[in-house]
Backbone as XML, in Angstrom:
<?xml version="1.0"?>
<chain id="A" units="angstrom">
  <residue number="1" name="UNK">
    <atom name="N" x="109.770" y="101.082" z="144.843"/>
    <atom name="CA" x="110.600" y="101.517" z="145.954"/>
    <atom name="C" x="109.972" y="101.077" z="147.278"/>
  </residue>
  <residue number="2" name="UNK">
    <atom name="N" x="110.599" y="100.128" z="148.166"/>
    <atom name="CA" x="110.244" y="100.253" z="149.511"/>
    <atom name="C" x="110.087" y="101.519" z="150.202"/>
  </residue>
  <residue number="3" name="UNK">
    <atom name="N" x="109.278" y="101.232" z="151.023"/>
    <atom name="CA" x="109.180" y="102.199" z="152.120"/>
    <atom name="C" x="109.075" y="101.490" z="153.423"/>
  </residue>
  <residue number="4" name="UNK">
    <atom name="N" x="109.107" y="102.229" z="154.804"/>
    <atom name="CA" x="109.185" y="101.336" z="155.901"/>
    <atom name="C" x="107.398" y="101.286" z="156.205"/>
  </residue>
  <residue number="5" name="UNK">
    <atom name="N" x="106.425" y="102.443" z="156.095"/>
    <atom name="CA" x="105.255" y="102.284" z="156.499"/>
    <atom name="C" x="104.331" y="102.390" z="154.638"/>
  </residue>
  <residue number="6" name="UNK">
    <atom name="N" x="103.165" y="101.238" z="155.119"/>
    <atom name="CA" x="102.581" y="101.499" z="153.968"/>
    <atom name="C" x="101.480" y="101.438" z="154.680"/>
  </residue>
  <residue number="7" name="UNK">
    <atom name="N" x="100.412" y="102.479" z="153.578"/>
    <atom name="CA" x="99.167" y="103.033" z="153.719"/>
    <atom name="C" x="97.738" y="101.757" z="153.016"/>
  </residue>
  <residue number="8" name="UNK">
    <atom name="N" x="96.415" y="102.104" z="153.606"/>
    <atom name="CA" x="95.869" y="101.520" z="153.456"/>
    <atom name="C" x="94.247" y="102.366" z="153.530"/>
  </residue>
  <residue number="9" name="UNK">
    <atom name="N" x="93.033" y="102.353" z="152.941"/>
    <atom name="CA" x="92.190" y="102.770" z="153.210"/>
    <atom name="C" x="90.853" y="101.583" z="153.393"/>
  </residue>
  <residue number="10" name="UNK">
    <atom name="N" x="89.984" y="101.467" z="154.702"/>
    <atom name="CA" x="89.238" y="100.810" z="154.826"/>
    <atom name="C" x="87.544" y="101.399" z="155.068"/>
  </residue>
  <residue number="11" name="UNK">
    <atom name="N" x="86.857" y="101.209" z="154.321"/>
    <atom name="CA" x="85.807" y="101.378" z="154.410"/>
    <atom name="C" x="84.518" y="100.313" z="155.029"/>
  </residue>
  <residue number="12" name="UNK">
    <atom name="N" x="83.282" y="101.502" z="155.880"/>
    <atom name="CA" x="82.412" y="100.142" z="155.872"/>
    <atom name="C" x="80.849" y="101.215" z="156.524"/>
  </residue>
  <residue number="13" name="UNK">
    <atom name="N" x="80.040" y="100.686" z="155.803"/>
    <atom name="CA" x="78.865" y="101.746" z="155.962"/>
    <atom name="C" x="79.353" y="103.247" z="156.203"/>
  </residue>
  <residue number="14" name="UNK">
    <atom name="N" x="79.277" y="103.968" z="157.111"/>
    <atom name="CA" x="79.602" y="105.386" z="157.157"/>
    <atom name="C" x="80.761" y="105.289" z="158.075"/>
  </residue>
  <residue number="15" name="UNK">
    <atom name="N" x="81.552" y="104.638" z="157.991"/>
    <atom name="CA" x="83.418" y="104.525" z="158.742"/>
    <atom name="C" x="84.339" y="104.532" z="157.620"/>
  </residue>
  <residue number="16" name="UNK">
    <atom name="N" x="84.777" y="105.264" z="158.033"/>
    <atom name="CA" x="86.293" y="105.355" z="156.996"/>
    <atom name="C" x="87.978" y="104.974" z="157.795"/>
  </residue>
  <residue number="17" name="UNK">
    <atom name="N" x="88.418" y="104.427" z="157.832"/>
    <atom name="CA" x="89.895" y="104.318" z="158.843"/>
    <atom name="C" x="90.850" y="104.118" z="157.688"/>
  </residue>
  <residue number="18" name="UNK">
    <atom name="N" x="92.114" y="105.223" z="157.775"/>
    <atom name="CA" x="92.822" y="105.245" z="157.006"/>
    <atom name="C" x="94.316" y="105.222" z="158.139"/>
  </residue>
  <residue number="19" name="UNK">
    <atom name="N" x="95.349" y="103.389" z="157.150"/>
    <atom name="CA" x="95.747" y="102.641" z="158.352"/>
    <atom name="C" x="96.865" y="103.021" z="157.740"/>
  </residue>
  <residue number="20" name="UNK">
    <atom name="N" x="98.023" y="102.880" z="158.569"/>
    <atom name="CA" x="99.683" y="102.689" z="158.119"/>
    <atom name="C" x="100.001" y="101.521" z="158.965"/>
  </residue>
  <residue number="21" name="UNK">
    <atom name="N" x="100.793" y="100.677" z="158.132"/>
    <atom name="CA" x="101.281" y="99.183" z="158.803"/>
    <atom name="C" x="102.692" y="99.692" z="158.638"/>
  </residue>
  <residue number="22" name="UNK">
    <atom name="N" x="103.621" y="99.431" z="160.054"/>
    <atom name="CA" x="104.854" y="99.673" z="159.568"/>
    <atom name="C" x="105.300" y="98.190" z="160.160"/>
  </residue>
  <residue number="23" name="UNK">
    <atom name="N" x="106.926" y="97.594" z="160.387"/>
    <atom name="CA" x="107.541" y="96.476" z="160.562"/>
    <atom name="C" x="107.680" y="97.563" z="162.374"/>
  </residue>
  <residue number="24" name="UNK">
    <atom name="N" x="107.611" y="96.053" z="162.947"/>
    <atom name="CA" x="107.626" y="97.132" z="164.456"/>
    <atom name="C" x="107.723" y="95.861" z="165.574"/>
  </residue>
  <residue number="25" name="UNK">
    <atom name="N" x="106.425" y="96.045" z="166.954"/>
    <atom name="CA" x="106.677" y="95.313" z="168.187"/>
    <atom name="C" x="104.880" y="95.483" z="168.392"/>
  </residue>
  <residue number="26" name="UNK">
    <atom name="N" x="104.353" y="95.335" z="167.458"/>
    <atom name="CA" x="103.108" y="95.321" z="168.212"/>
    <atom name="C" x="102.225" y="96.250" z="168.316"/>
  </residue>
  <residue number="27" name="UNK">
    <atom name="N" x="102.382" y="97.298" z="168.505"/>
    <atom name="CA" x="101.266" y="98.439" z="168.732"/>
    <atom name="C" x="100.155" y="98.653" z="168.012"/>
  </residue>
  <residue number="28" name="UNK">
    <atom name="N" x="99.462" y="98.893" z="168.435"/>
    <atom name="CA" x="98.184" y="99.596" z="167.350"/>
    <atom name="C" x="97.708" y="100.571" z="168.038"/>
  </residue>
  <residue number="29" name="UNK">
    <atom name="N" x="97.615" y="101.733" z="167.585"/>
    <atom name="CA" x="96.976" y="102.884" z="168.330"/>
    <atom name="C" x="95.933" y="103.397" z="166.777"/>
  </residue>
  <residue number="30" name="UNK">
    <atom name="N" x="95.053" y="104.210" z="167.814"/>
    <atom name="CA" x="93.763" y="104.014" z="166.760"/>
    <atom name="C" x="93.800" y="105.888" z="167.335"/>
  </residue>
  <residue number="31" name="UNK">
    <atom name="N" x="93.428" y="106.512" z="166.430"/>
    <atom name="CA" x="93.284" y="108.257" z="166.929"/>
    <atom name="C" x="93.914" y="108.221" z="167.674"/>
  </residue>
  <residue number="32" name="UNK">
    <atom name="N" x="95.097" y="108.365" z="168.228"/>
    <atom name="CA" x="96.028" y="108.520" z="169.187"/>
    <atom name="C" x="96.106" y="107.677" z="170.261"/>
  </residue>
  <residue number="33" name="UNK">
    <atom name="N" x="95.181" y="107.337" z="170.444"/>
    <atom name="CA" x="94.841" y="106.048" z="171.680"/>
    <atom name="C" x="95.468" y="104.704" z="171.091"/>
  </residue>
  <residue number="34" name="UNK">
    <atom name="N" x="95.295" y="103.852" z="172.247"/>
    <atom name="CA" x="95.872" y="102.614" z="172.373"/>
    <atom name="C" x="94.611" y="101.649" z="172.218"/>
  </residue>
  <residue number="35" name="UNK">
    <atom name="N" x="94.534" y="100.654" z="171.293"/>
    <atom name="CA" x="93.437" y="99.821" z="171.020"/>
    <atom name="C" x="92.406" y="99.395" z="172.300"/>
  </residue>
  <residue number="36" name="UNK">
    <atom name="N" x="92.899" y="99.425" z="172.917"/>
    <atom name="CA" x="91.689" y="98.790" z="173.952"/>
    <atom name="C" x="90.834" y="100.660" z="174.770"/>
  </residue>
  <residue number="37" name="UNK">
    <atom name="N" x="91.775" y="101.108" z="174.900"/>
    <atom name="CA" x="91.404" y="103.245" z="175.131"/>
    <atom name="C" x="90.391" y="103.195" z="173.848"/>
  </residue>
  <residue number="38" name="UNK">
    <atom name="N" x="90.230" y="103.615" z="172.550"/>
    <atom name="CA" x="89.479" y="103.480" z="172.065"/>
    <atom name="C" x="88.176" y="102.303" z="171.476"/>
  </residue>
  <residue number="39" name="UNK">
    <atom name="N" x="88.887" y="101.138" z="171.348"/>
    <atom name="CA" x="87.993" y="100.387" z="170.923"/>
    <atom name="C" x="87.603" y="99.785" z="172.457"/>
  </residue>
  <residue number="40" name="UNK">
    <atom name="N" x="86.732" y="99.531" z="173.434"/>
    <atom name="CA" x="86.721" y="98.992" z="174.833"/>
    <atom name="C" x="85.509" y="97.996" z="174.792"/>
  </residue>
  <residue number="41" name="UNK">
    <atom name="N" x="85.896" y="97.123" z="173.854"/>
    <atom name="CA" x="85.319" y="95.807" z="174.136"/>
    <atom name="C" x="86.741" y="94.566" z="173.296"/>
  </residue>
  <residue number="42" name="UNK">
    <atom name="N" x="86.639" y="93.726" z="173.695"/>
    <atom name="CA" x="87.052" y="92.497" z="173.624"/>
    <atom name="C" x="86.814" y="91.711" z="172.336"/>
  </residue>
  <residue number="43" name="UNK">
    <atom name="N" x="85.497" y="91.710" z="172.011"/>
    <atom name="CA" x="85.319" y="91.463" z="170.763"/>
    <atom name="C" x="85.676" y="92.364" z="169.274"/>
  </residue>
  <residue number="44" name="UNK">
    <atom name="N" x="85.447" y="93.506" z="169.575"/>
    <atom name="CA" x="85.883" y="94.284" z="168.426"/>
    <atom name="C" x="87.438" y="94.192" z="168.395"/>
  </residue>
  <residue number="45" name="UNK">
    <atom name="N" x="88.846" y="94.149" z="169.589"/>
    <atom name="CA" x="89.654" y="94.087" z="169.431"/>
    <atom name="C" x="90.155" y="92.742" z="168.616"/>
  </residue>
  <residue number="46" name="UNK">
    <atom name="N" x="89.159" y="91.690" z="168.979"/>
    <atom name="CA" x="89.724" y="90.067" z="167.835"/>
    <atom name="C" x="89.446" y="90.707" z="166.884"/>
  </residue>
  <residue number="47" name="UNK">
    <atom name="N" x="87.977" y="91.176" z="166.538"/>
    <atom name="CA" x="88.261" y="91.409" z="165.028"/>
    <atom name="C" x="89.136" y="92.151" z="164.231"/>
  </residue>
  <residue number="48" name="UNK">
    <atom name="N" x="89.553" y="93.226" z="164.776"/>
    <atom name="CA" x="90.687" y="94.054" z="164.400"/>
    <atom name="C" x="92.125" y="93.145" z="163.879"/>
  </residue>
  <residue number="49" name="UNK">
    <atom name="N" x="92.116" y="92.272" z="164.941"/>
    <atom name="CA" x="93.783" y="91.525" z="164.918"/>
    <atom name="C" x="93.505" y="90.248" z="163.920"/>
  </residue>
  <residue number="50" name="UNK">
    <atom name="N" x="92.728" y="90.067" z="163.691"/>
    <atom name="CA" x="92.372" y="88.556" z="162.655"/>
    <atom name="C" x="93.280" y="88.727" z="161.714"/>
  </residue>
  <residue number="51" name="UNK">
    <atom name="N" x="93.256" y="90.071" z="160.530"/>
    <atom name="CA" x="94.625" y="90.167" z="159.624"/>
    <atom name="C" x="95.779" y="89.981" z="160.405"/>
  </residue>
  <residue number="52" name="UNK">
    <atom name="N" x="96.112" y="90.469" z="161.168"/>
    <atom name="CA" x="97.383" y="90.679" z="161.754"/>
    <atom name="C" x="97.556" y="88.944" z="162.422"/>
  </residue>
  <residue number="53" name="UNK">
    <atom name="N" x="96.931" y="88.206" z="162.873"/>
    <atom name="CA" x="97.099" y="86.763" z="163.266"/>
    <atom name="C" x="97.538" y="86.005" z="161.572"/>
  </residue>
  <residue number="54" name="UNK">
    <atom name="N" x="96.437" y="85.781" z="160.979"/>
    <atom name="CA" x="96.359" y="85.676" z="159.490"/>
    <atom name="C" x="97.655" y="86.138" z="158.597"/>
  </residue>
  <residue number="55" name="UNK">
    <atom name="N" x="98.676" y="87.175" z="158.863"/>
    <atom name="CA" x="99.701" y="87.531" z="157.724"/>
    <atom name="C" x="100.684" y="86.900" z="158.994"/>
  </residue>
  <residue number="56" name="UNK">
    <atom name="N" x="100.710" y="86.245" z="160.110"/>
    <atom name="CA" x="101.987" y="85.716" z="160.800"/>
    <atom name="C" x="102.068" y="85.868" z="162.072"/>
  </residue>
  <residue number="57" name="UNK">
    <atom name="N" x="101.593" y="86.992" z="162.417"/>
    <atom name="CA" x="102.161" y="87.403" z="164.008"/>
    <atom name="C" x="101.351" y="88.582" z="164.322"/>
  </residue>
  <residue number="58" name="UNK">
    <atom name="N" x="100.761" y="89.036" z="165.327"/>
    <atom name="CA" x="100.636" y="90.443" z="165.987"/>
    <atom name="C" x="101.996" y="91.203" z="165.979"/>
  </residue>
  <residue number="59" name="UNK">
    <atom name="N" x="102.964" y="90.403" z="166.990"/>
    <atom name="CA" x="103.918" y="91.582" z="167.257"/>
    <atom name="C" x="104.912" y="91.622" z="166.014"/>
  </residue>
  <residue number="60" name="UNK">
    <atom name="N" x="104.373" y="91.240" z="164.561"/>
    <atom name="CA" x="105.168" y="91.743" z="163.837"/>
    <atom name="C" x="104.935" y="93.112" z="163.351"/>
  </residue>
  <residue number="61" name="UNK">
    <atom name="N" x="103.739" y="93.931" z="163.418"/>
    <atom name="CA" x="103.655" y="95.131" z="162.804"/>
    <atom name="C" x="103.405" y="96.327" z="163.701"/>
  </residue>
  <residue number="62" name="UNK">
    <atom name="N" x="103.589" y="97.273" z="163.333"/>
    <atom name="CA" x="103.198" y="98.136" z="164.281"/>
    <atom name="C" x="101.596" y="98.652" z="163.251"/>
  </residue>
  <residue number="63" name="UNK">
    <atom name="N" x="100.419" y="99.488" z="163.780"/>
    <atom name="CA" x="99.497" y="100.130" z="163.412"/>
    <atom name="C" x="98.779" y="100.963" z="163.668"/>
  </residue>
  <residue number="64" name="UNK">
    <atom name="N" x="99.075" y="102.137" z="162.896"/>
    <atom name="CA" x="98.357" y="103.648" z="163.518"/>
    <atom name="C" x="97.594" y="104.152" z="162.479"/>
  </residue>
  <residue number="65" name="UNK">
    <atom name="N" x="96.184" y="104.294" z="163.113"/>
    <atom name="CA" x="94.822" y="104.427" z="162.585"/>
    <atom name="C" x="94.608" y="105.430" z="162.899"/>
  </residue>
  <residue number="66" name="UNK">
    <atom name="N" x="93.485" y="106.224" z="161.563"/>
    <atom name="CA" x="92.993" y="106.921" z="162.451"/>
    <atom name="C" x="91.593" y="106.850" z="161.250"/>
  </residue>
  <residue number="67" name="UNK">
    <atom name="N" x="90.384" y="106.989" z="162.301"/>
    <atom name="CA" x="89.054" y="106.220" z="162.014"/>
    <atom name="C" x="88.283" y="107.593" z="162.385"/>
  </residue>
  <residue number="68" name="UNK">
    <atom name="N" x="87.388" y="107.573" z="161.171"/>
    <atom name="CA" x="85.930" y="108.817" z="161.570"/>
    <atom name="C" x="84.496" y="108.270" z="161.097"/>
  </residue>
  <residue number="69" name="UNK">
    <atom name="N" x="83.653" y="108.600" z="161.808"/>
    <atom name="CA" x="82.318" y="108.160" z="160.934"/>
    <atom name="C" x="81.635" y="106.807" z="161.843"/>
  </residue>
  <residue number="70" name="UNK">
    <atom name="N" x="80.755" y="106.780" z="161.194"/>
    <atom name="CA" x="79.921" y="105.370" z="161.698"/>
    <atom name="C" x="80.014" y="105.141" z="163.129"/>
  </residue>
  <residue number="71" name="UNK">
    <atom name="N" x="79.788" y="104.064" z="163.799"/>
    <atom name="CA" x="80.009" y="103.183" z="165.072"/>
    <atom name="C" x="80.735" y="102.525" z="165.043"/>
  </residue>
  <residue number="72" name="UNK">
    <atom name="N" x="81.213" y="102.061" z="166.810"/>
    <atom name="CA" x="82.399" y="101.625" z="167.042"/>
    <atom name="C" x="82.554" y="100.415" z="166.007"/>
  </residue>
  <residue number="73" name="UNK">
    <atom name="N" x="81.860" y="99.769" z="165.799"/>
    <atom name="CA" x="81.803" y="98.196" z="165.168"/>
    <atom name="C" x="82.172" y="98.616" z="163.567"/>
  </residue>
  <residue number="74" name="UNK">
    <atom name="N" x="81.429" y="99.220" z="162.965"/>
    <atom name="CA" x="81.848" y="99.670" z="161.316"/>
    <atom name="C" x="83.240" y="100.157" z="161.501"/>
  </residue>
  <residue number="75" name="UNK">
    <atom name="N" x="83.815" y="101.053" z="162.596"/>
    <atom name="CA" x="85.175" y="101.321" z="162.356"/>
    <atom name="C" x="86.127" y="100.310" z="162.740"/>
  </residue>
  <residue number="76" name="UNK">
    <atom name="N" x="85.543" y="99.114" z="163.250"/>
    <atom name="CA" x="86.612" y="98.442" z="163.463"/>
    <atom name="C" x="86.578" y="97.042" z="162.396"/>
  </residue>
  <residue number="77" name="UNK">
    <atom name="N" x="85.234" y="96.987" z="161.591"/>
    <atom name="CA" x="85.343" y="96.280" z="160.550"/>
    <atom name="C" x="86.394" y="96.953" z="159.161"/>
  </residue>
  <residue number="78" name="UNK">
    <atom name="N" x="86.040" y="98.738" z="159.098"/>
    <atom name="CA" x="86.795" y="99.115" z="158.258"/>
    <atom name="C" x="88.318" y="99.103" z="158.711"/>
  </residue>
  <residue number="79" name="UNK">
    <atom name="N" x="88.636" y="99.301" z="159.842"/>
    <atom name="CA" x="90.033" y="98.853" z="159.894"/>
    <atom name="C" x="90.877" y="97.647" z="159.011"/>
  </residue>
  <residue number="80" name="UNK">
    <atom name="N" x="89.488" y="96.564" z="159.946"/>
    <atom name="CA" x="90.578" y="95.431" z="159.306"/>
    <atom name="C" x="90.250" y="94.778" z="157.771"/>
  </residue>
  <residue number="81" name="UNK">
    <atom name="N" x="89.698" y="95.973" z="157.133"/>
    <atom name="CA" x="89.851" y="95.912" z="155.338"/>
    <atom name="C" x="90.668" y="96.828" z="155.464"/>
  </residue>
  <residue number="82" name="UNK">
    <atom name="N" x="91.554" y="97.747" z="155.779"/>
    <atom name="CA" x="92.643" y="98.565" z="155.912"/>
    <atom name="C" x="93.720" y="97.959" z="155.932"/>
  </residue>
  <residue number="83" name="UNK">
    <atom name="N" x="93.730" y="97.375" z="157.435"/>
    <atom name="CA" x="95.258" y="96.299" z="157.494"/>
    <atom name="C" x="95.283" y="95.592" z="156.458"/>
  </residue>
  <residue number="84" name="UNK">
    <atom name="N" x="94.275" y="94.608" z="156.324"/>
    <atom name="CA" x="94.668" y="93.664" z="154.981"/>
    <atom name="C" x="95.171" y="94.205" z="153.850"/>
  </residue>
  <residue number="85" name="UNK">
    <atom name="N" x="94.823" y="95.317" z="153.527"/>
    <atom name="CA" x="95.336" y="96.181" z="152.016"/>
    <atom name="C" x="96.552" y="96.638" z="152.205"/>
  </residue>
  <residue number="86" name="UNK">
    <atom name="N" x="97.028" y="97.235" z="153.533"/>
    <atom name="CA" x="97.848" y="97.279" z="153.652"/>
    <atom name="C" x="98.950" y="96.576" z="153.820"/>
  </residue>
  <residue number="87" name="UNK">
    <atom name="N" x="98.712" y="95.137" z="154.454"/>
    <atom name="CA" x="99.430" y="93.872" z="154.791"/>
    <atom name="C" x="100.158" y="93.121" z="152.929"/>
  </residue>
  <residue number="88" name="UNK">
    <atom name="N" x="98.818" y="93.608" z="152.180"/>
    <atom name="CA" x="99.006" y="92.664" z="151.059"/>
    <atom name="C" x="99.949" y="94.234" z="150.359"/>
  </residue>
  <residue number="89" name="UNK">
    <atom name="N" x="100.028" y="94.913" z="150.275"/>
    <atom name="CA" x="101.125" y="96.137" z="149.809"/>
    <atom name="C" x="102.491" y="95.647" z="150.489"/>
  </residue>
  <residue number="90" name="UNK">
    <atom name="N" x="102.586" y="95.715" z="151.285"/>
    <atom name="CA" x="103.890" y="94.889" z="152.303"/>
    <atom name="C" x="104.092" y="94.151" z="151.982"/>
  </residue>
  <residue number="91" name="UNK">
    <atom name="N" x="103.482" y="92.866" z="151.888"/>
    <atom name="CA" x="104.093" y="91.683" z="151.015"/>
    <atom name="C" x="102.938" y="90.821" z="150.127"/>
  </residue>
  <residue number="92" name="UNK">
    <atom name="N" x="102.970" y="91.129" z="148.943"/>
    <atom name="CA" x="102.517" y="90.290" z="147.818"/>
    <atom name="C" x="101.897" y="89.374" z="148.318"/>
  </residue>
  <residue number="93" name="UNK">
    <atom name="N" x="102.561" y="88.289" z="148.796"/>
    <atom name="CA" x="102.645" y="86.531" z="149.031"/>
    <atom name="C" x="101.560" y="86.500" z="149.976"/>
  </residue>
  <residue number="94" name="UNK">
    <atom name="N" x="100.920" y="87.341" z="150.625"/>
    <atom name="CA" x="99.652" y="87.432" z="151.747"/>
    <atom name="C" x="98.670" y="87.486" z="151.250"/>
  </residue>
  <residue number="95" name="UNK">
    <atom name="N" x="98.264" y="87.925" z="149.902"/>
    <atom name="CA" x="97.270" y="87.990" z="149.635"/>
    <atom name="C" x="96.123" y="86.993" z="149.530"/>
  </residue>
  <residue number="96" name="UNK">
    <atom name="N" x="96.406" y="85.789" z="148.837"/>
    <atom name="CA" x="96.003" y="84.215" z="149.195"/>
    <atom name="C" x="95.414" y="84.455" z="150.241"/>
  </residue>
  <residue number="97" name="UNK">
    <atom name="N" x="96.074" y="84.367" z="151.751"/>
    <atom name="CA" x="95.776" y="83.773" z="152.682"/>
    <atom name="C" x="94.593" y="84.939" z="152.895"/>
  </residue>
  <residue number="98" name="UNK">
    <atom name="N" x="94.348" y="86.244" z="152.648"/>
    <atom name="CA" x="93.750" y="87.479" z="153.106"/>
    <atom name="C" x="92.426" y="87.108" z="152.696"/>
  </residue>
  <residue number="99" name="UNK">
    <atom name="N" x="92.748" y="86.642" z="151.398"/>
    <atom name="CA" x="91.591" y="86.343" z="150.366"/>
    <atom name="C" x="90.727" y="85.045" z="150.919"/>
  </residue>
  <residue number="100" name="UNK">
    <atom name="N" x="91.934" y="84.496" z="151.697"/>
    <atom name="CA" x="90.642" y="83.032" z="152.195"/>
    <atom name="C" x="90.039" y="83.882" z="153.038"/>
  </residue>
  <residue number="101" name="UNK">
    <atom name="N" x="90.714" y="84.546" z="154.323"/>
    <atom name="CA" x="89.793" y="84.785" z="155.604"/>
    <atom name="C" x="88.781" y="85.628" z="155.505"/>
  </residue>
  <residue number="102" name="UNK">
    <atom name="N" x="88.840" y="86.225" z="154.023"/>
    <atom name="CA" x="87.563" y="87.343" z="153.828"/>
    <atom name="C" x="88.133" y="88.679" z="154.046"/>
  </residue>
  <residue number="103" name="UNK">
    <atom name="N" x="89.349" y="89.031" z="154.768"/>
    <atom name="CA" x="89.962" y="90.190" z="154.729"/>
    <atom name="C" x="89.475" y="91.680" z="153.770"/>
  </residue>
  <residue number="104" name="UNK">
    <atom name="N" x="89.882" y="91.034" z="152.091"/>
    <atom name="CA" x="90.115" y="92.090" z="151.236"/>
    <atom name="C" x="88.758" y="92.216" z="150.541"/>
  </residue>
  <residue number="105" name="UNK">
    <atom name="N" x="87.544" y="91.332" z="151.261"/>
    <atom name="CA" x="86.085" y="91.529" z="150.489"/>
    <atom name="C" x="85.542" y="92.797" z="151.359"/>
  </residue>
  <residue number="106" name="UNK">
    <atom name="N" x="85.064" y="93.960" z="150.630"/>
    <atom name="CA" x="84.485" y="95.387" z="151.178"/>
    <atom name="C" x="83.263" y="94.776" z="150.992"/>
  </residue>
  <residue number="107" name="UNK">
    <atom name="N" x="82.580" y="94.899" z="152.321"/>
    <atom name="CA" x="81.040" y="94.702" z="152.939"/>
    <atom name="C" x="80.530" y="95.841" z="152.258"/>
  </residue>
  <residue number="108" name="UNK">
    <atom name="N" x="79.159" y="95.547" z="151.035"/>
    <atom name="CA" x="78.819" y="97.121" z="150.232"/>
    <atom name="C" x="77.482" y="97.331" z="151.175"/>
  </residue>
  <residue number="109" name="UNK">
    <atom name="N" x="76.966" y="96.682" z="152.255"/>
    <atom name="CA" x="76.088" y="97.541" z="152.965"/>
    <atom name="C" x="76.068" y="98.621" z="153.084"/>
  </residue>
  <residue number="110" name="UNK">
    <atom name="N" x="74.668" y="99.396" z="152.951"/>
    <atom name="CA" x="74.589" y="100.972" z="153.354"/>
    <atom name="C" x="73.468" y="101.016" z="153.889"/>
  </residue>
  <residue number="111" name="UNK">
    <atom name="N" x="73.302" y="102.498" z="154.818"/>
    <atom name="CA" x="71.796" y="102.527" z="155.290"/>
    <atom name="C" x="71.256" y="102.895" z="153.647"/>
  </residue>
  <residue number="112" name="UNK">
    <atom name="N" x="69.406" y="102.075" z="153.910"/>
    <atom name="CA" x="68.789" y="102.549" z="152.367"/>
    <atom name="C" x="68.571" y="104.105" z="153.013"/>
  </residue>
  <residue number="113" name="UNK">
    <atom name="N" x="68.235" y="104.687" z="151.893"/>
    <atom name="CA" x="68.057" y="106.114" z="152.452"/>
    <atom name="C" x="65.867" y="106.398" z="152.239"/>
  </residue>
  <residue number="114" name="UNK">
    <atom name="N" x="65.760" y="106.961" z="152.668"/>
    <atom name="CA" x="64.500" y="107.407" z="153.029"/>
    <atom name="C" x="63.714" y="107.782" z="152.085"/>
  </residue>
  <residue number="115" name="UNK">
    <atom name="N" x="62.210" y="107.468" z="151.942"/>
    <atom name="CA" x="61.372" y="107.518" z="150.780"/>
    <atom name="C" x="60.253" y="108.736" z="151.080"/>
  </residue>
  <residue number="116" name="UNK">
    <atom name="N" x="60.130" y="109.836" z="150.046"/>
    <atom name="CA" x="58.749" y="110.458" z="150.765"/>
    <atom name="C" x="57.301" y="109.591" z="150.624"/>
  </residue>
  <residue number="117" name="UNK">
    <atom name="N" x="56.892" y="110.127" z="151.136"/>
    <atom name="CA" x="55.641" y="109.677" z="151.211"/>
    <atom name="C" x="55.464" y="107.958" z="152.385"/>
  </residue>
  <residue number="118" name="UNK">
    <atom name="N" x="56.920" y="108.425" z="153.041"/>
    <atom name="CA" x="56.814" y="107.410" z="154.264"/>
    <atom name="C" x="57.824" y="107.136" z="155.317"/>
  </residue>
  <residue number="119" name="UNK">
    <atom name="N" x="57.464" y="107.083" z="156.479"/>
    <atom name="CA" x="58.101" y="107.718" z="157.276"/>
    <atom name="C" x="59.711" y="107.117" z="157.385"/>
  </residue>
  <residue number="120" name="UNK">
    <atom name="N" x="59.907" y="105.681" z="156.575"/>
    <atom name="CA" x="61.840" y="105.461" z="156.965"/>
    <atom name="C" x="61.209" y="105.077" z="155.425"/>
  </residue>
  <residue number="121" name="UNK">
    <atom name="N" x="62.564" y="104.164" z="155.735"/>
    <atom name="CA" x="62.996" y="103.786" z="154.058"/>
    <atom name="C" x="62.467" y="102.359" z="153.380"/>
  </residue>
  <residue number="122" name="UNK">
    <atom name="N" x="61.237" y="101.859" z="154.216"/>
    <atom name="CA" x="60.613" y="100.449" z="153.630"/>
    <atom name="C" x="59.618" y="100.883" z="154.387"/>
  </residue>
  <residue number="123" name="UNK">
    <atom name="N" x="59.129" y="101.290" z="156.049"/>
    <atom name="CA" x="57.815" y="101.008" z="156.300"/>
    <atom name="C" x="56.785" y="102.154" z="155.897"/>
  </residue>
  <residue number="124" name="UNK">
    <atom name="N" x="55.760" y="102.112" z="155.675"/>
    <atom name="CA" x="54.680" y="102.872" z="155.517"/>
    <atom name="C" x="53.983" y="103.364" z="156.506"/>
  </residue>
  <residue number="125" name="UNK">
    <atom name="N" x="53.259" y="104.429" z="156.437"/>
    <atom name="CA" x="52.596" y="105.068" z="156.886"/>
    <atom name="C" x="51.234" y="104.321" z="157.521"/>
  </residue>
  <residue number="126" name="UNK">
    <atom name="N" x="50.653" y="103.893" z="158.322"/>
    <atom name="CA" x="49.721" y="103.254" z="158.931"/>
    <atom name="C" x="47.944" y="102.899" z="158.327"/>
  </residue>
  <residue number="127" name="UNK">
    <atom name="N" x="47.827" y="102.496" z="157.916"/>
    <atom name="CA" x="46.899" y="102.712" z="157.187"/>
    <atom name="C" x="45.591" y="102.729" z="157.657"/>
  </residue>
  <residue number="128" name="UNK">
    <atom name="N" x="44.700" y="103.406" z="157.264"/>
    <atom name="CA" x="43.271" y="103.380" z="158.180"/>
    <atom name="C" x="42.313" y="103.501" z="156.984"/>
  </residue>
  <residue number="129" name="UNK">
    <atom name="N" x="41.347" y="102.573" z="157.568"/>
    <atom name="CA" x="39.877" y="102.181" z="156.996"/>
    <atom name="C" x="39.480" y="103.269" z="156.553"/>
  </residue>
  <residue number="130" name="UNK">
    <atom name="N" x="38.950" y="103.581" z="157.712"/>
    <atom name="CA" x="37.862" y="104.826" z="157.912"/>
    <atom name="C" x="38.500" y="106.020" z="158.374"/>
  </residue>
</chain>
């Protein structure tokens, strides 16, 4: 069954953004805000729109996010593994192209987590002679 908005979940270190792509004029609002209100750099906004260039057009979709967790940059990488999942639910025939630009590959980086017997999670404790 069609629907007019389809869902998408994007992950990436400790960001989660869970996207709806509907058929629209463009928008993307991210937590209620308007992409550039929340995301306020220039570069994170290309990366966001790369799917959306990549399946045809910006002003073909509309997109309302809403993102928790991590830094600005992880939520705007997990976005756009969101759109793409969502883009390729919308139409089949995108997936190819998603799959070249790297879209639908989930980055499995994580912070390592912390070791006792030292103070982070690889360096050691200082060592002394004497």
């Amino acid at each position: 069954m069609k629907t007019n908005k389809y869902y998408a979940t994007g992950r990436r270190k400790r960001a989660i953004a869970r996207i709806w792509v509907s058929p629209g004029t463009g928008k993307i609002r991210v937590n209620s805000l308007d992409l550039m209100s929340y995301f306020n750099r220039a570069t994170l906004k290309m990366i966001i729109e790369q799917p959306l260039i990549a399946a045809g057009g910006i002003d073909k979709f509309d997109i309302e996010a809403k993102v928790k967790g991590g830094g600005k940059s992880a939520q705007a990488d997990a976005m756009t593994l969101g759109m793409a999942r969502a883009l390729v639910d919308y139409d089949p025939e995108l997936r190819l192209e998603m799959r070249k630009g790297g879209f639908l590959t989930r980055d499995p980086r994580e912070k390592e987590r912390k070791k006792y017997g030292q103070p982070g999670a690889r360096k050691r404790f200082q060592y002394s002679k004497r």
